[in-house]
C-alpha positions as CSV (number, residue, x, y, z in Angstrom):
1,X,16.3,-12.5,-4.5
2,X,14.2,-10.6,-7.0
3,X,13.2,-12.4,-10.4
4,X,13.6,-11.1,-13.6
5,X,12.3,-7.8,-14.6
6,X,8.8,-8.1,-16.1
7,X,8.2,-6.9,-19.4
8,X,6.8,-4.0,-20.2
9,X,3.4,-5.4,-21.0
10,X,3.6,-7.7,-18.2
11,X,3.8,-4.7,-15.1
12,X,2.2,-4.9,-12.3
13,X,-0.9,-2.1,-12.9
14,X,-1.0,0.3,-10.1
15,X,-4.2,2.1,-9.3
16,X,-4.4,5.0,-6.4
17,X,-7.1,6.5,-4.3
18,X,-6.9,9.5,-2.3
19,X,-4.6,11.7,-4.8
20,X,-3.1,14.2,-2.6
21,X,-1.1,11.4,-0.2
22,X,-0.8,9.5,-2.9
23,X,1.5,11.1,-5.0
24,X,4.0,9.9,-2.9
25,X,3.1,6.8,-3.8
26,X,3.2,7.6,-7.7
27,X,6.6,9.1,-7.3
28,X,7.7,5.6,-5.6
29,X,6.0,2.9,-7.6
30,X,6.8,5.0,-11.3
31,X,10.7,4.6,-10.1
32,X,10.5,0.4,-9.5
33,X,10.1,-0.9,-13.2
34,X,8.4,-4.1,-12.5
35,X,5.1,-1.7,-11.3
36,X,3.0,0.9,-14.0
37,X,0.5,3.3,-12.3
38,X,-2.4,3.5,-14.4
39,X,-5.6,5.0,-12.3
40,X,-6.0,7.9,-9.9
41,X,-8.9,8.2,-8.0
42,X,-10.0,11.0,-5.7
43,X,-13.6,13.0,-5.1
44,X,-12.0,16.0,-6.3
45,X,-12.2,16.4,-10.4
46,X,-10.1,18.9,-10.5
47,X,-7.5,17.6,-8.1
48,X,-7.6,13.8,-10.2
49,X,-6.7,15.8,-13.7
50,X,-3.8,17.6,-12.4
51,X,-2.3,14.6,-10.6
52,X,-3.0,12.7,-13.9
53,X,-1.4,15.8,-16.1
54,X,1.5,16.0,-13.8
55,X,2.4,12.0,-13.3
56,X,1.4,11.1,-16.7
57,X,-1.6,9.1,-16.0
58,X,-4.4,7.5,-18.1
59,X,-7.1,6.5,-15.7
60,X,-8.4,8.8,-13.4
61,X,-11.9,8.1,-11.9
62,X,-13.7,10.1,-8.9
63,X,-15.4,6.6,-7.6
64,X,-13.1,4.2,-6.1
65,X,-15.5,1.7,-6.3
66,X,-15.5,1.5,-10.3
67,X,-11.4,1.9,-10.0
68,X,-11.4,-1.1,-8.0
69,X,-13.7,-2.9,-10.6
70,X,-11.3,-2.5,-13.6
71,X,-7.6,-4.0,-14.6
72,X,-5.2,-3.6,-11.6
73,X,-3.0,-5.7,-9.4
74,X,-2.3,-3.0,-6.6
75,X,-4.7,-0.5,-5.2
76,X,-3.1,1.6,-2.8
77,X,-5.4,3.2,-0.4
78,X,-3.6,7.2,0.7
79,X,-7.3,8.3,1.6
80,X,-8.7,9.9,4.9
81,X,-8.2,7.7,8.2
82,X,-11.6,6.1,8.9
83,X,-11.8,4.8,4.7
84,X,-8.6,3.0,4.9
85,X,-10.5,-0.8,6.5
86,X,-13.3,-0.5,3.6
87,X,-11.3,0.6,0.8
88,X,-8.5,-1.9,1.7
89,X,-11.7,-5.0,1.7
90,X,-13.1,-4.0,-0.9
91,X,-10.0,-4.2,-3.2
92,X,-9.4,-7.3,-1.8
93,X,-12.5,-8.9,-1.9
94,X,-12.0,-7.8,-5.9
95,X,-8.6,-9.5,-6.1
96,X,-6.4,-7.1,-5.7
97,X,-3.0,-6.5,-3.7
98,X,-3.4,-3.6,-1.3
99,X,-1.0,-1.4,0.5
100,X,-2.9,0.9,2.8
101,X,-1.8,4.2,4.3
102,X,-1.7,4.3,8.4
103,X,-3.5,3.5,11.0
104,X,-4.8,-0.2,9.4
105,X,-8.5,0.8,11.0
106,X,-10.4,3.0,13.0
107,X,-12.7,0.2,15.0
108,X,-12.3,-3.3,15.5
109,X,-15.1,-3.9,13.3
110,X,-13.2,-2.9,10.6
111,X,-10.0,-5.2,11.9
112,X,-12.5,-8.0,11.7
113,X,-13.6,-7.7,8.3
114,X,-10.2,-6.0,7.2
115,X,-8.5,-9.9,8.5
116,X,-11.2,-12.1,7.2
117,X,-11.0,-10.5,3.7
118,X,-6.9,-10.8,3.6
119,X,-7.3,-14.5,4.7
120,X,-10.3,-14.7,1.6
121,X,-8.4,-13.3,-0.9
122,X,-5.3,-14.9,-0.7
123,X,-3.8,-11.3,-1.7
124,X,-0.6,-9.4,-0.5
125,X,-2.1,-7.1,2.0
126,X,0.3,-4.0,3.6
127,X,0.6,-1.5,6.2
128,X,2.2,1.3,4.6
129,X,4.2,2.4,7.8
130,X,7.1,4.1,6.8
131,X,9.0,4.6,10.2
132,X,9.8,1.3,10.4
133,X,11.7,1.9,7.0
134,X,14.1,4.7,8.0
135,X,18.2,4.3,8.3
136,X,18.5,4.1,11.9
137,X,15.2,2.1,12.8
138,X,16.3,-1.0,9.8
139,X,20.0,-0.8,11.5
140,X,18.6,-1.4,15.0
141,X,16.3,-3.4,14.0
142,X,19.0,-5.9,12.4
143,X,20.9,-4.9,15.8
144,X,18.4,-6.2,17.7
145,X,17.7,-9.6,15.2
146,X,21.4,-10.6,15.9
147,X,20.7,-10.2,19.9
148,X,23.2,-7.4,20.5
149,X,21.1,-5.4,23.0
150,X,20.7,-9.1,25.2
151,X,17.4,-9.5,26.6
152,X,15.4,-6.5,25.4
153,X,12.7,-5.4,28.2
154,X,12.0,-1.4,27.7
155,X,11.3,0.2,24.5
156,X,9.9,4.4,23.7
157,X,8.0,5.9,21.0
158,X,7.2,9.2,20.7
159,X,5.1,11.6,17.6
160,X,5.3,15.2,18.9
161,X,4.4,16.9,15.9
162,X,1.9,20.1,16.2
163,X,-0.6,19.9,13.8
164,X,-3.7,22.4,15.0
165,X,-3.1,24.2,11.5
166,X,-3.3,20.9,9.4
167,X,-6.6,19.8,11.4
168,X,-8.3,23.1,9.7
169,X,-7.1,22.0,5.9
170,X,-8.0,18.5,6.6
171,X,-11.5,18.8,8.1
172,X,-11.0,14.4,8.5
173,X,-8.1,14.8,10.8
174,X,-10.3,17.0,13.6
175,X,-12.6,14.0,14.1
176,X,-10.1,10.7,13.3
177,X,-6.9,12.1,14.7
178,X,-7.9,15.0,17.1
179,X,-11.6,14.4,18.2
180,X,-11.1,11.1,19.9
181,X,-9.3,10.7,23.1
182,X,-6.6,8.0,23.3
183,X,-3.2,7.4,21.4
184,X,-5.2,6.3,18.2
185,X,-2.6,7.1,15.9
186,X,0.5,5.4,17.2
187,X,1.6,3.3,14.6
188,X,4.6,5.8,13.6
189,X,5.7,5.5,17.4
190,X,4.6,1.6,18.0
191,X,5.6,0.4,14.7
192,X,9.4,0.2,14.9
193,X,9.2,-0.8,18.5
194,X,7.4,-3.5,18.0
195,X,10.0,-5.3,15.3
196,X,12.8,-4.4,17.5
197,X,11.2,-6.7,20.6
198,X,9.7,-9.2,17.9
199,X,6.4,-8.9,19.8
200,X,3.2,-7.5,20.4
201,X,1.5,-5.7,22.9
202,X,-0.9,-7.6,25.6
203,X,-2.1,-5.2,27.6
204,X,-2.2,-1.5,27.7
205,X,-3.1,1.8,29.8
206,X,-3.3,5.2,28.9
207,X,-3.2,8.7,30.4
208,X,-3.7,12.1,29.6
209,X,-2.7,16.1,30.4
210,X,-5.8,17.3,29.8
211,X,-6.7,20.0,28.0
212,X,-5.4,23.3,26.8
213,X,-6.3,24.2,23.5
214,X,-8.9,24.7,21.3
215,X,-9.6,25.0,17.4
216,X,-10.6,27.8,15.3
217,X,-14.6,27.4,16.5
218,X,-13.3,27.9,20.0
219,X,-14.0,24.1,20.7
220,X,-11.9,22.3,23.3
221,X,-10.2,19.0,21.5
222,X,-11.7,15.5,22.9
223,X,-8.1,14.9,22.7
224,X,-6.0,15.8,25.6
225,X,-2.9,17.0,24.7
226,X,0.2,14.6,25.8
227,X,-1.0,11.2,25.6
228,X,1.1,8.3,27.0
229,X,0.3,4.8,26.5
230,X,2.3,2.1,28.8
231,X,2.3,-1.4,27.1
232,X,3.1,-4.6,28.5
233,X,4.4,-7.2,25.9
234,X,3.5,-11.2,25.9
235,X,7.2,-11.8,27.0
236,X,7.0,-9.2,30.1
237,X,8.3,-6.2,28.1
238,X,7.3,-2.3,28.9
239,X,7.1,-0.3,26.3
240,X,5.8,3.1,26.8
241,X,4.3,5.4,23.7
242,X,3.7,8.9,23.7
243,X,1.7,11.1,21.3
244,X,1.2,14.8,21.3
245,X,-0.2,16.8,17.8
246,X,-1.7,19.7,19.6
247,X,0.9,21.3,22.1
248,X,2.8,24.4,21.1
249,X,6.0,23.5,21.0
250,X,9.0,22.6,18.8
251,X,8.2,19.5,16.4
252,X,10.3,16.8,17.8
253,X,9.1,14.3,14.8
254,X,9.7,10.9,15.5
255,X,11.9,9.5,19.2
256,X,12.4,5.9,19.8
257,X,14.8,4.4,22.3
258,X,15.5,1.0,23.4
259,X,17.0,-1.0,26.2
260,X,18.0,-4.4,26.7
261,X,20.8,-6.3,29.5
262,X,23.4,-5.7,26.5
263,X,22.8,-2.6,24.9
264,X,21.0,0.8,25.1
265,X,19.8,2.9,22.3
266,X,18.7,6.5,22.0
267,X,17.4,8.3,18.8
268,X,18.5,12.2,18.3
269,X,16.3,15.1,19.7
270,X,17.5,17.7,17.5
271,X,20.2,20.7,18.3
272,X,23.2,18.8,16.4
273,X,22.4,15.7,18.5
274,X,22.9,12.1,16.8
275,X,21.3,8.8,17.3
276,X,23.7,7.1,19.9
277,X,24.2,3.6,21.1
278,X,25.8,1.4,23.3
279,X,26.3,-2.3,23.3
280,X,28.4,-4.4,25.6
281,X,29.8,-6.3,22.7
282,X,31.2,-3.4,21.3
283,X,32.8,-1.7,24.3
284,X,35.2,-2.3,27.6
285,X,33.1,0.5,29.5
286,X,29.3,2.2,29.5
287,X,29.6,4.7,27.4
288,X,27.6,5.9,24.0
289,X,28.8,5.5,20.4
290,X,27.9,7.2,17.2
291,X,25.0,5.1,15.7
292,X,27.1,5.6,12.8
293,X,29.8,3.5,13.8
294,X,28.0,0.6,12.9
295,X,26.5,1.0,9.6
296,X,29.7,-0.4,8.1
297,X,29.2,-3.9,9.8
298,X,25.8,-4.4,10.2
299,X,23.4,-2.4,7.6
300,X,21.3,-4.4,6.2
301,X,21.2,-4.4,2.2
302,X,18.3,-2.7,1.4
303,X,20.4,0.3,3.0
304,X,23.8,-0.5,2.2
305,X,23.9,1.4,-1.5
306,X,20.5,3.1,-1.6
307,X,19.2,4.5,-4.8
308,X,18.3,8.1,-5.9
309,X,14.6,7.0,-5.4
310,X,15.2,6.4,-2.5
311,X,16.8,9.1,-0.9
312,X,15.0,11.3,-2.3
313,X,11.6,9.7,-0.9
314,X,9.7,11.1,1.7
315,X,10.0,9.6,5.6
316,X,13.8,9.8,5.2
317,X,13.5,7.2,2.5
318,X,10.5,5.0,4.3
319,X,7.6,5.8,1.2
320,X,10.4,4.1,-1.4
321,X,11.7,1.3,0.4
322,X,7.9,0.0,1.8
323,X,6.5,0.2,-1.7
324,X,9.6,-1.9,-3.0
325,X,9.4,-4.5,-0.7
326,X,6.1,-5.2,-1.3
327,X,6.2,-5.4,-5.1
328,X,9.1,-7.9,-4.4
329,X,6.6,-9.8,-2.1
330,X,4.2,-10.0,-5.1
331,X,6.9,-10.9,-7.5
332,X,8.4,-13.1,-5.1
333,X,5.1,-14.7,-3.8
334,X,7.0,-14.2,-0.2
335,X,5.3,-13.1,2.9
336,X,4.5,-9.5,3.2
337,X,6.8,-7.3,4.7
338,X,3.8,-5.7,7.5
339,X,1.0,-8.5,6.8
340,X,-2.7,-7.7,8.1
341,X,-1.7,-9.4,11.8
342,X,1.4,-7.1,12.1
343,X,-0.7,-4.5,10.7
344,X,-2.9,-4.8,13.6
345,X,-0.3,-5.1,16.3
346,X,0.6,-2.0,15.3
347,X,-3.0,-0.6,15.0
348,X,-5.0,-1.9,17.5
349,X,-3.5,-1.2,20.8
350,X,-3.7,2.6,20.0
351,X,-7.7,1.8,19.3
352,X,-8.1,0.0,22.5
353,X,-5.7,3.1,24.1
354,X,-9.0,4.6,24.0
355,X,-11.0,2.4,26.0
356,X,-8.6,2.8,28.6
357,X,-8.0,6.6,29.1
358,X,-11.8,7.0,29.1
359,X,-12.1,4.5,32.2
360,X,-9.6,6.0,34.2
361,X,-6.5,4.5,32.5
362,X,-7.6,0.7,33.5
363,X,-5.5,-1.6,32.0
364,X,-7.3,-3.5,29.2
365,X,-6.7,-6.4,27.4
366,X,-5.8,-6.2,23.4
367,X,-7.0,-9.0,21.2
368,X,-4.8,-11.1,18.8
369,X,-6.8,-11.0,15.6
370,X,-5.0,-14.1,14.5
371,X,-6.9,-16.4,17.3
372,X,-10.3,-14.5,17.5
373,X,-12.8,-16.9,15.3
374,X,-16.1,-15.2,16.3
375,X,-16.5,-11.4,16.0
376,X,-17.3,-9.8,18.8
377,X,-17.8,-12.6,20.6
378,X,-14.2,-13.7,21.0
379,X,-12.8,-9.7,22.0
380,X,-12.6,-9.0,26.1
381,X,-15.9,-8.5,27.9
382,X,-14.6,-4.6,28.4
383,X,-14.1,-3.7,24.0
384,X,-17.6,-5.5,23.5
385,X,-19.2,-3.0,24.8
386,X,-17.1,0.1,24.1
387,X,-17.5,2.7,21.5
388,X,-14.3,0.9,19.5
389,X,-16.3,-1.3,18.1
390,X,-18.1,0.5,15.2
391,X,-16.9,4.1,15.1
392,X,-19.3,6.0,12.7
């Protein structure tokens, strides 16, 4: 349950950094009325006053560490991958609630001092991921809550989205997302996964294509095209992700699937196809359903009669319906809905993907930051050593 409106003067004061992501964001927190975005930050002058002009904003600042300094509740970090860790402490270490854009970190010396200054602060900290947020992932995820698919043991993610273009607009994306060789940025495919089994991953491998392309200086990617990461879960589940920005191809966006000893799911691949379902409670013989066919009985609230906002949000509703279940965390003083540990369920395997696919595809061990005390000393023998530690 929410609690009463705040007043006007009482608003939750919303400050963003990184302003082209984060109008999104803006567009999302100026339609909850509890929330008041005050401050935009980004390097760019010119880029802060037009975001400003356009949203209606007073503060705008080109150094996120004096925005961080001043009135706010919530800073949400939309910046470049490898600033997300820093920006996120740093906001909390000044008492702020923070909702960071995707992956949670870029090394697991940032998940280190990412963790320790959540537990600090005593802040609301978030993971901004959006997938998990979509129609049909929050219907099979509730699905899956009310053990409808049995005893779930096999679970697919997959981002195949080309994006060779976008690495030559945003220069950050050809080192953080392109120039390092693993599934680093599976949270989109992991994310959803991950709630439906209500687990996380122990161990992983990864494997790659190779490579086949090269940008516009005629440099081969350290990226190999098709990754695939195979997870094992603490309860014995596989779950195998797959993450490909650099083939020419078709965008497929975002595939997930799911099977359990009751039930069977399989997301749409385009071409008129529909997200389809089968679930031994629901049928006398093996055969698929409409997805559809069970909104009506089992969508959860938040999608039962979305609003405008939210519809019209981008991620297929995902950047709305995040940002309004954290505010109601704050209001609420509840847990938050992707708290740092999920965060880094999410986050880290893809990091120690890396460790992995550059050894061979060994399977190596991924830590649980919520029982590592001593930093490094606590992380497998194989990621103390590796380049994952401190990226720079």
């Amino acid at each position: 349950m929410r609690r009463e409106n705040k007043s006007m003067k009482n608003k939750l004061k919303v400050g963003i950094v990184g302003a082209p992501r984060g109008q999104s964001f803006i567009r999302s927190f100026q339609a909850i009325e509890e929330t008041d975005v005050i401050a935009i930050c980004d390097l760019n002058i010119d880029v802060v006053e037009g975001v400003a002009s356009q949203f209606n904003i007073d503060q705008k600042y080109t150094e996120f560490e004096e925005m961080v300094q001043s009135d706010l509740d919530i800073v949400v970090v939309s910046t470049p991958m490898p600033l997300h860790a820093p920006q996120s402490t740093l906001a909390l270490q000044e008492g702020k609630h923070v909702i960071s854009e995707v992956p949670a970190a870029t090394d697991l010396q940032q998940c280190w001092e990412l963790t320790k200054s959540v537990e600090n602060s005593k802040k609301k900290y978030m993971m901004a991921e959006n997938c998990v947020y979509t129609k049909p992932n929050i219907l099979i995820r509730e699905l899956a809550m009310q053990g409808l698919f049995g005893d779930i043991y096999f679970g697919e993610g997959q981002y195949i989205h080309e994006l060779k273009s976008l690495n030559e607009i945003t220069k950050w994306r050809r080192k953080w997302q392109t120039g390092r060789n693993g599934c680093t940025y599976s949270t989109h495919s992991l994310g959803p996964v991950l709630q439906w089994f209500e687990d996380r991953v122990c161990i992983v491998s990864c494997f790659g294509s190779g490579h086949h392309y090269e940008d516009s200086e005629g440099k081969q990617y350290e990226n190999e095209d098709t990754i695939s990461m195979i997870c094992k879960t603490t309860r014995g589940g596989l779950v195998e992700i797959r993450v490909d920005m650099l083939s020419d191809r078709p965008a497929l966006g975002q595939y997930y699937s799911l099977q359990g000893t009751k039930g069977c799911y399989e997301a749409a691949r385009g071409l008129g196809d529909q997200p389809k379902i089968w679930l031994a409670e629901h049928s006398d013989q093996i055969a698929w359903q409409s997805l559809s066919d069970f909104e009506e009985q089992y969508m959860p609230e938040i999608w039962r009669n979305p609003s405008m906002e939210a519809l019209q949000a981008g991620h297929g509703g995902g950047d709305y319906l995040e940002v309004r279940e954290f505010v109601d965390s704050i209001i609420n003083d509840t847990k938050s809905p992707i708290d740092i540990y999920e965060s880094l369920d999410m986050t880290v395997p893809g990091l120690v993907s890396e460790v992995s696919i550059n050894r061979e595809s060994i399977p190596v061990e991924v830590p649980d930051f919520r029982s590592i005390k001593r930093f490094p000393e606590d992380l497998p023998s194989i990621l103390r050593d590796s380049e994952i530690i401190s990226w720079n």
